[in-house]
KOLROMAR-131904 format. One line per field, with one value per residue (C-alpha): x, y, z; residue number from 1; residue in one letter. Coordinates in steps of 0.5 Angstrom, whole numbers. Each point is the difference from the previous one (the first is absolute). Layout:
N
x <- X | ... .
y <- Y | ... .
z <- Z | ... .
pos <- NUM | ... .
code <- A | ... .
***
This chain:
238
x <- 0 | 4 | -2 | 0 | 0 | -2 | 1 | -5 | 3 | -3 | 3 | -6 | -4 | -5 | 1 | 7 | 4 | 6 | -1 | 4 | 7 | -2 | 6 | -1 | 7 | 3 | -3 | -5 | -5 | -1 | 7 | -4 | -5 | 5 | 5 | -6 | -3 | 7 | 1 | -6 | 2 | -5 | 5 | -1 | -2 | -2 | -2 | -6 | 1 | -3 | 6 | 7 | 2 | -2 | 3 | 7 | 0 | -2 | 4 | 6 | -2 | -7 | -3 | -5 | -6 | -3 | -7 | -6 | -1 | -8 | -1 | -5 | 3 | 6 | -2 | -2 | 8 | 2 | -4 | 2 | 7 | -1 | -5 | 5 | 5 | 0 | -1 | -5 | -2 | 0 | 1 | -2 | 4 | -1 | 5 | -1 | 1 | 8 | 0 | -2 | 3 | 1 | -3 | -7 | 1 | 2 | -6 | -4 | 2 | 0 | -8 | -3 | -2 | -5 | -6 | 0 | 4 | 2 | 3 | 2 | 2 | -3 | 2 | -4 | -2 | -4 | -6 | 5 | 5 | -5 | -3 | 6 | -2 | 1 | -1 | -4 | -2 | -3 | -3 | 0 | -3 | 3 | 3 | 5 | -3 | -2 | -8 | 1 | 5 | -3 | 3 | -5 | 2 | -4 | -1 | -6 | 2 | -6 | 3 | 5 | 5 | 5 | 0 | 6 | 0 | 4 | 4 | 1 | 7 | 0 | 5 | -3 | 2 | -3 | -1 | 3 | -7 | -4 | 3 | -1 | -8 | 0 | 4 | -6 | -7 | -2 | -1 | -4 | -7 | 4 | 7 | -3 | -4 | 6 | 5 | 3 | 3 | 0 | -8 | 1 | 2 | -5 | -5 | 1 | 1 | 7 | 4 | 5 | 3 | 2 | 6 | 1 | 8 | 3 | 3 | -2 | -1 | 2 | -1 | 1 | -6 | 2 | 6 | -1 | 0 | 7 | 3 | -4 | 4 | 6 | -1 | -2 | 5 | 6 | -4 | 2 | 6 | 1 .
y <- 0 | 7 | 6 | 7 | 5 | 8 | 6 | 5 | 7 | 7 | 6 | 4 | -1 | 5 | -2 | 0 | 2 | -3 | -6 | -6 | 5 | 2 | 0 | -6 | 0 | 4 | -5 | 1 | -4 | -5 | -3 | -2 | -4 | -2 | -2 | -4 | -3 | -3 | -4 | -5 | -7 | 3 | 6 | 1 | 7 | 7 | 7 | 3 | 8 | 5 | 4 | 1 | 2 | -6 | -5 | 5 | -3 | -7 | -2 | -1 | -5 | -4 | 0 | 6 | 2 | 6 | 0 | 5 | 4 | -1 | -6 | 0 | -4 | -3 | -7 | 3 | 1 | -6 | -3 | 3 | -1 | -8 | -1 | -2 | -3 | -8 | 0 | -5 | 5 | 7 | 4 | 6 | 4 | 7 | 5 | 4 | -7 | 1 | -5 | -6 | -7 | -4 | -6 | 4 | -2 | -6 | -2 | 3 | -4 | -7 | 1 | 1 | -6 | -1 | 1 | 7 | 6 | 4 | 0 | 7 | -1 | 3 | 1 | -1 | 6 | 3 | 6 | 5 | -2 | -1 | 7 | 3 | 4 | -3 | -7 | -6 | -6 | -6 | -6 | -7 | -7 | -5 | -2 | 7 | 3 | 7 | 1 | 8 | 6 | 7 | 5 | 0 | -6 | -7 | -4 | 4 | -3 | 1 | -2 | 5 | -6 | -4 | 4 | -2 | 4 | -2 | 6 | 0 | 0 | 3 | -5 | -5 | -6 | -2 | -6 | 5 | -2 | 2 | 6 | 2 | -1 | 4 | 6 | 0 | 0 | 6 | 3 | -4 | 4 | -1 | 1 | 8 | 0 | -3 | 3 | -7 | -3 | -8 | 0 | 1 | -7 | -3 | 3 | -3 | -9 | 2 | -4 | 4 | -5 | 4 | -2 | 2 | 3 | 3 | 6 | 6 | 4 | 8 | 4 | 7 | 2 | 8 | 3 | 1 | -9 | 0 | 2 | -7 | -3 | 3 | -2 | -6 | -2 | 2 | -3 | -8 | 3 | 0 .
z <- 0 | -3 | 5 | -3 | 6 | -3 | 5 | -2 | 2 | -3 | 1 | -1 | 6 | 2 | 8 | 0 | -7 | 0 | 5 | -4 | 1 | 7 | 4 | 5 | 6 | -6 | -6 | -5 | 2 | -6 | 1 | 7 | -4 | -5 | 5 | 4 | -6 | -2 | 6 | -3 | -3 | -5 | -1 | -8 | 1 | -4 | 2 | -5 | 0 | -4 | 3 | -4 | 8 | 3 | -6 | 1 | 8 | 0 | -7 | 4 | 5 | -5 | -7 | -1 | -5 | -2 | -1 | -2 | 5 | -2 | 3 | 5 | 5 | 4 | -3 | -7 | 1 | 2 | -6 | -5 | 2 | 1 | -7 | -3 | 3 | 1 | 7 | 5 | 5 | 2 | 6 | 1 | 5 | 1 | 1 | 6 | 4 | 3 | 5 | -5 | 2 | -6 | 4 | 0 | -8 | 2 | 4 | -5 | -6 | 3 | 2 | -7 | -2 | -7 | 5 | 0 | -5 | 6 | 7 | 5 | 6 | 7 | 8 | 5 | 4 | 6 | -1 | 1 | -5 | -4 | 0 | -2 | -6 | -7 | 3 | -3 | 3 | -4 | 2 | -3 | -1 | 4 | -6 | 1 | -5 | -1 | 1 | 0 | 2 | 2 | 3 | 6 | 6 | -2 | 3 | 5 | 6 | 5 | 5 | 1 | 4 | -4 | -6 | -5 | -7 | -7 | -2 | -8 | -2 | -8 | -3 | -4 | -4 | -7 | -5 | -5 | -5 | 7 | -2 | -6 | 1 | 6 | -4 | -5 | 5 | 1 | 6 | 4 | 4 | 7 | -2 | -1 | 5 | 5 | -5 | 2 | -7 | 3 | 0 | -8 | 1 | 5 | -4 | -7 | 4 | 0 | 7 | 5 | 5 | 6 | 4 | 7 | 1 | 6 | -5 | 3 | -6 | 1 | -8 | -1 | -1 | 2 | 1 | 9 | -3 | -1 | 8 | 1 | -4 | 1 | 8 | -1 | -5 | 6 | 4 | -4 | 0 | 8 .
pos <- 1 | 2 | 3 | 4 | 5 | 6 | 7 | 8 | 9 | 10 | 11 | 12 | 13 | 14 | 15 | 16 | 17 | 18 | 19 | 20 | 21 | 22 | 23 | 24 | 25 | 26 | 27 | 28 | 29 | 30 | 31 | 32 | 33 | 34 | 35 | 36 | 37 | 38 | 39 | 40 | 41 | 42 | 43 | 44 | 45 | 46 | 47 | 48 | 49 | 50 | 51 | 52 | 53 | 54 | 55 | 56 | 57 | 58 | 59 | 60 | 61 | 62 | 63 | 64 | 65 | 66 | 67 | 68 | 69 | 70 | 71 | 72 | 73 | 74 | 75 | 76 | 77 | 78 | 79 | 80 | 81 | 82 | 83 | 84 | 85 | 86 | 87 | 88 | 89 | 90 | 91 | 92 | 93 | 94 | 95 | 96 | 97 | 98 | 99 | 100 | 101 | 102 | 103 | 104 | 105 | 106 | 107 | 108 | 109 | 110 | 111 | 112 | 113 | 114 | 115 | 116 | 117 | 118 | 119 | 120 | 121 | 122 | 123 | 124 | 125 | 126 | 127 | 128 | 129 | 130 | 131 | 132 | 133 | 134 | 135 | 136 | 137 | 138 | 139 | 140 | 141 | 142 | 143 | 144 | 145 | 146 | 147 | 148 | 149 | 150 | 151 | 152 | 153 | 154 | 155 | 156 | 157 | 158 | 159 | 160 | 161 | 162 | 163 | 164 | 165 | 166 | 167 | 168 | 169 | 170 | 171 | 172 | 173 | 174 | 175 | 176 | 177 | 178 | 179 | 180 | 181 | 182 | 183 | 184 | 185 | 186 | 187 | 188 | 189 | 190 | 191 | 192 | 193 | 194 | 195 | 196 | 197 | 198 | 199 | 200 | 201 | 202 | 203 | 204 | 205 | 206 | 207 | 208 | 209 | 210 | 211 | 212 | 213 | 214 | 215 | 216 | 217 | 218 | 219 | 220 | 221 | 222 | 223 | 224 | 225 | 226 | 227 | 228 | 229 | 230 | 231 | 232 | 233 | 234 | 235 | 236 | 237 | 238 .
code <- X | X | X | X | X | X | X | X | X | X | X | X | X | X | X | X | X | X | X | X | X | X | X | X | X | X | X | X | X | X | X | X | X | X | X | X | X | X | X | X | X | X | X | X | X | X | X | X | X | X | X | X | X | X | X | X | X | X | X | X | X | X | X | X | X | X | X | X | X | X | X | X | X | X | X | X | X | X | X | X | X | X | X | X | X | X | X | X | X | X | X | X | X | X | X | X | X | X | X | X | X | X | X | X | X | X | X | X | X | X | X | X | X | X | X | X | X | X | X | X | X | X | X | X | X | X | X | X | X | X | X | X | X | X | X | X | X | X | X | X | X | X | X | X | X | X | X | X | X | X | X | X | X | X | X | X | X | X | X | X | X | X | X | X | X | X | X | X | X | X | X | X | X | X | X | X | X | X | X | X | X | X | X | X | X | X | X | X | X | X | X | X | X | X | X | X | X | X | X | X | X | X | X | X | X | X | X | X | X | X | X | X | X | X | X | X | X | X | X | X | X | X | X | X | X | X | X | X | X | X | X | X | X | X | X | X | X | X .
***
């Protein structure tokens, strides 16, 4: 099985202009991801751009692709690169994930099976991490399967005791044919309701297997973000 992972990373973010090249302990932050993404067995990766800048800093260290700067998303990015290149599966590893650990991937990976077209990882959380903005939860089948994702806290818990919610991760591993389907849907109602791509997904059949990381996931969502990380980082590094 051939493993393609794509790091999608657009300069023109109108929360952040210039997140991929953010200086991070004096490093641009997609060399993080990159850096990250190659300690996976699967460490066949790519960075998608549509910013020459960007291409100028990681082509040093792994292959980089321009792409129109018209897609409409991360993952139309992640496909346009892979549609033509002779790979089973595809990950999509966003760029603004600096404290990304290839095992992550490597997890991810070993869990797709021909049952299902995608897997994502997951961790489990109490309410108030949960809560924090910008997280999404989602439940599932008994088959750890995705049921639905929301940016409201599901399950609703009415016995307040006990509550464990799954945070999503936003990495996700595609049969490279899963892919290509989910890139050619339109939006599905409930993705623009929630403003959540993977709902395209459940909405139209298509499987998504969660599997549940100890990963704590910390993207630069805003630029206050970055000190998190910084701290977190010097923190590992005792």
């Amino acid at each position: 099985m051939k493993v393609l992972t794509v790091i999608p990373a657009r300069y023109g973010s109108t929360r952040f202009p210039g997140k991929p090249l953010t200086p991070i302990l004096g490093k641009p932050m997609i060399l993080w991801v990159v850096e990250g993404a190659m300690k996976s067995k699967n460490f066949h990766v790519i960075v998608a751009t549509d910013d020459k800048r960007i291409c100028e800093v990681v082509s040093p260290f792994v292959e980089c692709k321009m792409t129109p700067s018209d897609l409409r998303s991360g993952t139309d990015r992640v496909a346009y690169i892979a549609k033509n290149l002779d790979f089973d599966v595809v990950v999509n590893l966003q760029g603004d994930e600096p404290l990304i650990d290839g095992k992550i991937i490597d997890d991810l990976v070993e869990a797709l099976d021909e049952s299902v077209d995608i897997v994502t990882p997951v961790r489990r959380v109490n309410r108030k991490e949960a809560e924090k903005p910008g997280a999404v939860t989602v439940v599932t089948d008994k088959y750890r399967n995705a049921l639905y994702f929301s940016r409201s806290l599901i399950p609703f818990y009415r016995e307040k005791k006990d509550e464990v919610f799954l945070k999503h991760i936003g990495i996700y591993v595609f049969w490279k044919n899963s892919l290509l389907k989910f890139v050619s849907l339109p939006p599905g109602k409930l993705e623009m309701i929630e403003k959540l791509e993977q709902l395209r997904a459940l909405e139209n059949g298509m499987k998504i297997r969660v599997v549940e990381v100890s990963y704590k996931s910390m993207p630069v969502d805003y630029p206050e973000d970055v000190k998190i990380v910084e701290q977190e980082l010097l923190k590992r590094r005792g």
